[in-house]
C-alpha positions as CSV (number, residue, x, y, z in Angstrom):
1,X,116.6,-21.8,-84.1
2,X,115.9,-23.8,-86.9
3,X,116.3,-27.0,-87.1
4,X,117.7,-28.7,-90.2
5,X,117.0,-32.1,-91.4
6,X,118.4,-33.9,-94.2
7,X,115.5,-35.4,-96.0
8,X,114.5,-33.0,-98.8
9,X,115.8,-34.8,-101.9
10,X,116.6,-33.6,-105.7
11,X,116.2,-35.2,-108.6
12,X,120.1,-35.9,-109.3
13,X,120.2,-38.5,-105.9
14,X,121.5,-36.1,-103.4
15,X,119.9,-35.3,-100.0
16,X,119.6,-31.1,-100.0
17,X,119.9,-29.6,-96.3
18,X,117.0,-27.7,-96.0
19,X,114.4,-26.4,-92.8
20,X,112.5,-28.5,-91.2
21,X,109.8,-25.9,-92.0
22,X,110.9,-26.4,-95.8
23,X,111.4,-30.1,-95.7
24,X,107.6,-30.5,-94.6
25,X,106.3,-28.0,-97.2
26,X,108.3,-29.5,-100.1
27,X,109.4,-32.9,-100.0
28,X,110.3,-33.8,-103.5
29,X,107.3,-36.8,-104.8
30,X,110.1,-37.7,-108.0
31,X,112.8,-40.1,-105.6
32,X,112.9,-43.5,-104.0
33,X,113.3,-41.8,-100.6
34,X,110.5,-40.4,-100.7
35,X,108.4,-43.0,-101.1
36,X,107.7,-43.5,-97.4
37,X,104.9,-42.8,-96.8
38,X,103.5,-40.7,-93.3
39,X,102.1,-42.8,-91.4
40,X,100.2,-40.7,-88.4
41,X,99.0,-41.6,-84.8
42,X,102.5,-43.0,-84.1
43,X,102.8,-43.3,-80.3
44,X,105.0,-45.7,-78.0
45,X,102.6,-48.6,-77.8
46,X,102.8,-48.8,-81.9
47,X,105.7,-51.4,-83.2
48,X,107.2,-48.8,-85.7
49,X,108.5,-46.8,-82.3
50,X,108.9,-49.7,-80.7
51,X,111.8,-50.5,-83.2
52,X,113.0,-47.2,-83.4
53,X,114.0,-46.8,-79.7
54,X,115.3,-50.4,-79.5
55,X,117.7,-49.7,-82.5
56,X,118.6,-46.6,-80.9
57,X,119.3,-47.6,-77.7
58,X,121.1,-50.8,-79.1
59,X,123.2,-48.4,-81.3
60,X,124.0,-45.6,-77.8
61,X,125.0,-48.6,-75.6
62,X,126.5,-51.4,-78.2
63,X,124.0,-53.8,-76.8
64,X,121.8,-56.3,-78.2
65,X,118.7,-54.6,-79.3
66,X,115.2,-56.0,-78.2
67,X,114.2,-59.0,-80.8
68,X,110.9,-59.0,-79.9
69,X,109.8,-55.8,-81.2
70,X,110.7,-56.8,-84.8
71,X,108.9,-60.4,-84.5
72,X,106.3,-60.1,-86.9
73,X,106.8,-56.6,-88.3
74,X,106.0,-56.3,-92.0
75,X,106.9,-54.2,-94.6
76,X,104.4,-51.0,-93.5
77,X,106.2,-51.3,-90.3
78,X,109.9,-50.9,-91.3
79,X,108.4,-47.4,-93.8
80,X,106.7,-45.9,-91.0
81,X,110.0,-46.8,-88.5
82,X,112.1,-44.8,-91.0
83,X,109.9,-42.1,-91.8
84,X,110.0,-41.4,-87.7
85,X,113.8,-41.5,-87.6
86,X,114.2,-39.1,-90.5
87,X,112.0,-36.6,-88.7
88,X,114.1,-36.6,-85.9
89,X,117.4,-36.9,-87.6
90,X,118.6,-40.0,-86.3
91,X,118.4,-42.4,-89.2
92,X,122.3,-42.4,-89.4
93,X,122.2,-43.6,-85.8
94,X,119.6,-46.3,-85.7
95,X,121.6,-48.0,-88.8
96,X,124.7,-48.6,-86.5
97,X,122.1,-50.7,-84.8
98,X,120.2,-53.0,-87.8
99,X,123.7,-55.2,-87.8
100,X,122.5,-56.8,-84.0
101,X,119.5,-58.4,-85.8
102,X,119.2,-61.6,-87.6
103,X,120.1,-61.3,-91.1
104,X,117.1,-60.6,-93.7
105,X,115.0,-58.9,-91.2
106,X,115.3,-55.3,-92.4
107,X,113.8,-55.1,-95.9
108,X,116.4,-53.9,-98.3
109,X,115.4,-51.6,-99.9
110,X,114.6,-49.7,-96.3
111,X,118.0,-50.7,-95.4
112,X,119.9,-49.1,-98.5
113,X,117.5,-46.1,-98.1
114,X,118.9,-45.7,-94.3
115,X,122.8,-46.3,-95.5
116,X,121.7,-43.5,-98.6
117,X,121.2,-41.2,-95.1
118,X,123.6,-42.1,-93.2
119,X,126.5,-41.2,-95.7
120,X,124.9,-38.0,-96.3
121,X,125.4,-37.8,-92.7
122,X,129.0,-38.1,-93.0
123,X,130.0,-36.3,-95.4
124,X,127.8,-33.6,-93.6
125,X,130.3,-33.8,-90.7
126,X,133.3,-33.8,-92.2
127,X,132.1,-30.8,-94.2
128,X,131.6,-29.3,-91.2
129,X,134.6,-29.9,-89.1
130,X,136.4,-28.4,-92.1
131,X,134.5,-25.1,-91.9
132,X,134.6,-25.2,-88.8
133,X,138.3,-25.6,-88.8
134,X,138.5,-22.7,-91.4
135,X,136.6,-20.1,-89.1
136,X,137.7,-21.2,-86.1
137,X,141.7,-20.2,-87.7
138,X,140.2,-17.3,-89.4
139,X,139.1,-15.8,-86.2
140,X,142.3,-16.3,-84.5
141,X,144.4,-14.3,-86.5
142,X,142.1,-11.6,-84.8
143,X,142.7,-12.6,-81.6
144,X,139.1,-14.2,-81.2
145,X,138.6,-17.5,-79.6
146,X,135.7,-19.4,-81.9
147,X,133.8,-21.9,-79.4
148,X,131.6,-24.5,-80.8
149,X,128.3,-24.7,-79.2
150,X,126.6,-27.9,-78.8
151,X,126.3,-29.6,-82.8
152,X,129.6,-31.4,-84.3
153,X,131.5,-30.8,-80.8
154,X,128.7,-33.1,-78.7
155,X,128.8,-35.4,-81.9
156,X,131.8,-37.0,-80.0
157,X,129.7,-37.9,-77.5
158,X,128.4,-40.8,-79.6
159,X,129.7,-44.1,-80.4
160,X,130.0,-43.1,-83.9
161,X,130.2,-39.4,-84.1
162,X,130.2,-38.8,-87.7
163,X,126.4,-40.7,-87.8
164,X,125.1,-37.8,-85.3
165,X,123.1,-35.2,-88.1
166,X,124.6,-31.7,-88.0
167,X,122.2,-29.2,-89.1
168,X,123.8,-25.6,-88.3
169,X,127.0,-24.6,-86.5
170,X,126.4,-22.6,-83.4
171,X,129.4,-20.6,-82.4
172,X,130.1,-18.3,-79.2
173,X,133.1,-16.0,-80.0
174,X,134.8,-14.0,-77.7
175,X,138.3,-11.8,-77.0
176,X,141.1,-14.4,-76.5
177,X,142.0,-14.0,-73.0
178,X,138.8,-12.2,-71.8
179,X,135.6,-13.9,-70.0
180,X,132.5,-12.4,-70.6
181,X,129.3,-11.4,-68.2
182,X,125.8,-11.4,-70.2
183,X,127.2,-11.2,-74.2
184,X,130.3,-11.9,-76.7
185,X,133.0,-9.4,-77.0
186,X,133.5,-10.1,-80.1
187,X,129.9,-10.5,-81.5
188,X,129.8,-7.3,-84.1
189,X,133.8,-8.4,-84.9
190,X,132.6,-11.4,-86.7
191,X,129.4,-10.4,-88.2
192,X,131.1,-7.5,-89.6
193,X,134.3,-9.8,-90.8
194,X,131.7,-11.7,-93.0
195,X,130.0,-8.7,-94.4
196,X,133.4,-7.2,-95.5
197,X,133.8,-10.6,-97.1
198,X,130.4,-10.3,-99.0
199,X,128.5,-12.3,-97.0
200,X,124.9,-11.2,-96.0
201,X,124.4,-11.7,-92.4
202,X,120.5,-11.7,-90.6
203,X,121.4,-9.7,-87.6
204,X,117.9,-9.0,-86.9
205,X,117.9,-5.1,-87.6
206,X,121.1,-5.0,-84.8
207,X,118.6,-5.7,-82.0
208,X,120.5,-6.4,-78.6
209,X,118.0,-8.7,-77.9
210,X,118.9,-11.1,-80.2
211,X,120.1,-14.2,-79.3
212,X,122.3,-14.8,-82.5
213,X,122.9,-13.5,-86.4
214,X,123.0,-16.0,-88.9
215,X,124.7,-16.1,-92.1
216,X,125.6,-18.5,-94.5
217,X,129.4,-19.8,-94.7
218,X,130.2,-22.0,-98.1
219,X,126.8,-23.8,-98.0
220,X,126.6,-24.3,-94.3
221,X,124.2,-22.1,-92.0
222,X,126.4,-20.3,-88.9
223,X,124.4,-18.8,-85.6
224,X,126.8,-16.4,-84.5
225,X,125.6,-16.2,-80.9
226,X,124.8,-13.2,-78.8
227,X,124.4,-15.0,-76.1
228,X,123.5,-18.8,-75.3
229,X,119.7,-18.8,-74.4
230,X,116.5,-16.8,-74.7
231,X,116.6,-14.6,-71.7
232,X,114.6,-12.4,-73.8
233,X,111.7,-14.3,-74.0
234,X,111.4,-16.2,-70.9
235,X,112.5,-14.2,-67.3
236,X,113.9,-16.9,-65.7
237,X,116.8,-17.7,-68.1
238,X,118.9,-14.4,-67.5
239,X,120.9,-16.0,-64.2
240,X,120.5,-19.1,-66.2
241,X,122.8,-17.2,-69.3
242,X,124.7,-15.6,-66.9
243,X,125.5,-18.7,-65.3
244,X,126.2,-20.5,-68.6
245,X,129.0,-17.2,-69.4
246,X,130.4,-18.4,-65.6
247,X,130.7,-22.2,-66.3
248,X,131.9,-22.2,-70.5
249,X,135.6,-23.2,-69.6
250,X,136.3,-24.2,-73.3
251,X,138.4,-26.9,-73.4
252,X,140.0,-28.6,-77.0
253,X,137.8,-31.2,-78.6
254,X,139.9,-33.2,-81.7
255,X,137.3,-34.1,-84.2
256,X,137.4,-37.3,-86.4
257,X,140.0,-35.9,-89.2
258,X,142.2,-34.1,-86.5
259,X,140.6,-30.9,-86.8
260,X,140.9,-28.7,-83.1
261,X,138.1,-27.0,-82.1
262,X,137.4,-25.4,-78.6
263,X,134.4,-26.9,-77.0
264,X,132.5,-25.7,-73.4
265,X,132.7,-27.6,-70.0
266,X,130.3,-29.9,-69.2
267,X,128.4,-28.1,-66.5
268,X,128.0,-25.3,-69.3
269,X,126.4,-28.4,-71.8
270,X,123.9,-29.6,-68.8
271,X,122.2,-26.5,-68.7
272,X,123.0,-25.3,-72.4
273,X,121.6,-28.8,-73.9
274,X,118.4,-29.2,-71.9
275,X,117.6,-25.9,-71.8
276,X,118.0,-26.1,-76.0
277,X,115.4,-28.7,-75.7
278,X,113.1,-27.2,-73.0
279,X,112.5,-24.1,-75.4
280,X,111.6,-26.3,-78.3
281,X,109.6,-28.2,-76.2
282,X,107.6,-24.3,-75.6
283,X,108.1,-22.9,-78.5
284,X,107.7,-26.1,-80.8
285,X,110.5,-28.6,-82.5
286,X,111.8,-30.7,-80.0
287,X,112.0,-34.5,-81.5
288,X,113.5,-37.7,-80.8
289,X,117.3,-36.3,-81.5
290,X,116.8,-34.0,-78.4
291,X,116.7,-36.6,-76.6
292,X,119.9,-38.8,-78.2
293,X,121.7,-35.7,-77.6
294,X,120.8,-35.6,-73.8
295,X,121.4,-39.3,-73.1
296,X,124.6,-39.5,-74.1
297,X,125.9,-36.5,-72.9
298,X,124.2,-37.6,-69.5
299,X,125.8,-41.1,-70.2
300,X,129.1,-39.6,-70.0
301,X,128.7,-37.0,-67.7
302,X,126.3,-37.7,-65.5
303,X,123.5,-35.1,-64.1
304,X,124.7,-32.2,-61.4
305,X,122.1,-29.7,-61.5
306,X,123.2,-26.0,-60.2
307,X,121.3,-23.9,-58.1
308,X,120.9,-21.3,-60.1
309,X,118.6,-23.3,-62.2
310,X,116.6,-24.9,-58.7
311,X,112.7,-24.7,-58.3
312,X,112.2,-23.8,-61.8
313,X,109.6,-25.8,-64.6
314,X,112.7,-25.7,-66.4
315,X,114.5,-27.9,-63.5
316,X,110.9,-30.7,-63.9
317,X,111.4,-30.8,-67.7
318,X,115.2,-31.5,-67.3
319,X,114.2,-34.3,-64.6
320,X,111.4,-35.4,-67.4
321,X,113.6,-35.5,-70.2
322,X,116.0,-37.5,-68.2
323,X,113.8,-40.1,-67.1
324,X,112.7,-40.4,-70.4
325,X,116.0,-41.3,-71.6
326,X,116.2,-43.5,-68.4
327,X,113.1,-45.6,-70.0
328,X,114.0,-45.8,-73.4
329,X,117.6,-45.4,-74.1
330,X,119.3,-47.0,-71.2
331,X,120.6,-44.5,-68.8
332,X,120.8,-45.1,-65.5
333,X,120.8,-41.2,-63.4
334,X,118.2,-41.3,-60.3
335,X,116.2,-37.9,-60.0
336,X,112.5,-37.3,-59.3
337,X,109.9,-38.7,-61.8
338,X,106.4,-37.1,-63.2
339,X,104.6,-40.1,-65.1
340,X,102.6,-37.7,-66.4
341,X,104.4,-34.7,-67.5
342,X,107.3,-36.8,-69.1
343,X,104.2,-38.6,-71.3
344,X,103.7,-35.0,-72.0
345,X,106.9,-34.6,-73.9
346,X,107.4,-37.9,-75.1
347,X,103.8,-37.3,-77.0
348,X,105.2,-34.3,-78.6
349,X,109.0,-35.8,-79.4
350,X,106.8,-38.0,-81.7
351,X,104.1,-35.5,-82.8
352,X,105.8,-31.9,-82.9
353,X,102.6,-29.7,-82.6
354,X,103.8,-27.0,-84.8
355,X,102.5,-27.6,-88.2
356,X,104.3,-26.5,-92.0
357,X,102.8,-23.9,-93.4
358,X,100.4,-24.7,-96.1
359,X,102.1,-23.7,-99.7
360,X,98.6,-22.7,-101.5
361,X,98.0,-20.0,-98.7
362,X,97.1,-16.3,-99.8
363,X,98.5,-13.1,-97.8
364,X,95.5,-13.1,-95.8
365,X,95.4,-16.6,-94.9
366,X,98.8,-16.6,-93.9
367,X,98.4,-13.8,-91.7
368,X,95.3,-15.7,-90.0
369,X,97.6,-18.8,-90.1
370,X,100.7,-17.4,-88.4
371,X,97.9,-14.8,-85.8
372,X,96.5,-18.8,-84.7
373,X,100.2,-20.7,-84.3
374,X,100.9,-17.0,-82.3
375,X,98.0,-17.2,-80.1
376,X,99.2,-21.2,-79.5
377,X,102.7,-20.1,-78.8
378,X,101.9,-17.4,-76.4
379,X,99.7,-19.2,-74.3
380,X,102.4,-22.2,-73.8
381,X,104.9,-19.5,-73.2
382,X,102.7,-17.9,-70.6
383,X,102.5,-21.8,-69.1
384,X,106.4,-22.6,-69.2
385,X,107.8,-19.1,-68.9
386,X,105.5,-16.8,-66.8
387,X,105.8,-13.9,-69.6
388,X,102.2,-12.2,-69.9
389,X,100.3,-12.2,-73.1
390,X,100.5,-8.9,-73.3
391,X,104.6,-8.4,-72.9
392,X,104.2,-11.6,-75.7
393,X,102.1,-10.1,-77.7
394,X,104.5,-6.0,-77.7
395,X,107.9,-8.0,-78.1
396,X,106.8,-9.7,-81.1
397,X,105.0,-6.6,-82.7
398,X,107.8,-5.0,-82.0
399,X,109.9,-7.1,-83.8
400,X,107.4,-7.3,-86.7
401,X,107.8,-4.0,-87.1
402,X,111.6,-3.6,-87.4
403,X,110.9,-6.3,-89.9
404,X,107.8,-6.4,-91.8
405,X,108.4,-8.4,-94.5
406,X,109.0,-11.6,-91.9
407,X,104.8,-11.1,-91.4
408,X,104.8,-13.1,-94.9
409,X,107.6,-14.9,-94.7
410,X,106.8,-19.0,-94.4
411,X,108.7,-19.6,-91.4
């Protein structure tokens, strides 16, 4: 899935939701925003990260955040702070925090650049819950229940939801009344219902091995899901999806302005959330708001780890992740530790490895471009997943050739 960020800015003022492929490939040079410059080689024992996670966890937990780490920082620090937090989408959130310091220690002109975000942010939400609300009563006149995957749902989960980024809205749909085994019921109903409203949905060529269509609803990008993980891609996840159809319970979630929208259990979220963040973390894209998103829902919720998902890698990155938020965001849920591998992910929630797609690139170069980031792929799949190069390699020729215009798309 792609991610989206809200950082690509035009020259009227307004923040543009774009890719996170597209934001890196075409930040604007003509606004204040983006001015900040990238600062590389950021790791944990630099201040600007430093900062970050103490605002953060100040913000999660309402706590006082760690004065120390801002004694002495200078104006390079505070840019370089803010250019991390908008590449993981949690500006918004490390704002709430800035309040718990003495006053006159954020610069600003970095502060007003981080409130510019963090209203974006809001009015992103409340955008949101109103399509959201639109679809969701849409659908139901069909007889279709519309249930909101992860996104503007587990937003609630923070102290102030509306400051969570939304980038897409996930939906699972399904027959009101009905419970479903491996996929949705009512999966072609919906993509068909936008067609026949002239909307043009990616259903990738109909494959039943697609996870989700997309299409585009009033400015907003929907992924109608399939099903909830890719079971397609990595062998281990099919009694992981089936268990995820076995434990959705939906219950009602209100959303800041009232709206109602049905929301899964939280057994289905353990496995849903850190499983979302365990493929990015193969396939590329996992970043510091992977993380927010896990501690708070493991804040609220605790960790009970089923068996179906037992003596798996996926199980060790789940245990990672949570120590992780353990250390830096001030959770407090016991399970094994791995030093090393959980450096290992923090290293690449700082430093995604995937890299944009140069814009000056002919077709040949791109083609030698995307064979290298495949070759890179495949081989961490093979690591995480235990799919062969060669099944690797015929699924996504395969798929290349179904669609083979996508060989020079820049995604």
């Amino acid at each position: 899935m792609n991610t989206i960020t809200p950082y690509n800015i035009s020259t009227n003022n307004r923040i543009t939701y774009t890719s996170k492929t597209q934001r890196q490939t075409n930040i604007s040079k003509t606004n204040e925003l983006d001015k900040v410059e990238k600062i590389g080689g950021t790791n944990i024992n630099e201040k600007p990260t430093k900062m970050l996670l103490s605002l953060l966890k100040g913000a999660l937990n309402d706590e006082p955040v760690d004065q120390k780490e801002f004694k002495d920082a200078n104006y390079s620090d505070w840019q370089t702070m803010l250019n991390i937090s908008k590449d993981s989408s949690v500006t918004g959130i490390a704002l709430d925090a800035t309040n718990k310091l003495p006053q006159n220690t954020i610069p600003k002109d970095i502060e007003m650049k981080m409130l510019e975000i963090q209203k974006e942010s809001e009015i992103r939400h409340a955008k949101q819950e109103k399509i959201l609300g639109e679809l969701s009563e849409t659908f139901a006149k069909k007889g279709i229940e519309t249930i909101q995957l992860k996104g503007i749902g587990l937003s609630m989960n923070y102290p102030e939801p509306t400051h969570r980024f939304g980038g897409d809205i996930d939906i699972f749909t399904r027959l009101k009344g009905t419970q479903t085994q491996d996929h949705s019921n009512a999966y072609e109903t919906i993509n068909n219902m936008m067609e026949n409203k002239g909307l043009e949905v990616d259903s990738h060529n109909h494959s039943k091995k697609t996870k989700h269509s997309e299409f585009d609803y009033k400015g907003v990008r929907i992924e109608n899901h399939r099903y909830f993980i890719n079971k397609e891609r990595m062998p281990e996840a099919v009694k992981l999806d089936e268990y995820l159809h076995k434990s959705l319970n939906p219950h009602i979630q209100k959303l800041p302005n009232g709206t109602k929208i049905l929301v899964p259990s939280k057994e289905f979220n353990t496995i849903f959330l850190a499983h979302h963040a365990y493929q990015h973390f193969i396939f590329g894209g996992i970043d510091i708001h992977h993380l927010t998103d896990w501690s708070t829902h493991i804040k609220k919720n605790g960790l009970e780890f089923p068996n179906e998902a037992k003596n798996t890698k996926f199980e060790k990155f789940t245990y990672a992740l949570t120590n992780l938020s353990n250390r830096y965001l001030g959770t407090n849920v016991k399970v094994p530790e791995d030093k090393k591998f959980e450096d290992k992910i923090f290293n690449m929630l700082l430093h995604p490895e995937e890299k944009p797609i140069p814009k000056d690139l002919n077709k040949a170069e791109l083609l030698v471009f995307k064979t290298k980031r495949f070759i890179k792929r495949a081989k961490q799949s093979k690591e995480y997943t235990g799919e062969s190069y060669f099944k690797t390699f015929a699924r996504t020729f395969i798929n290349k050739m179904c669609d083979p215009a996508s060989l020079f798309k820049r995604i």
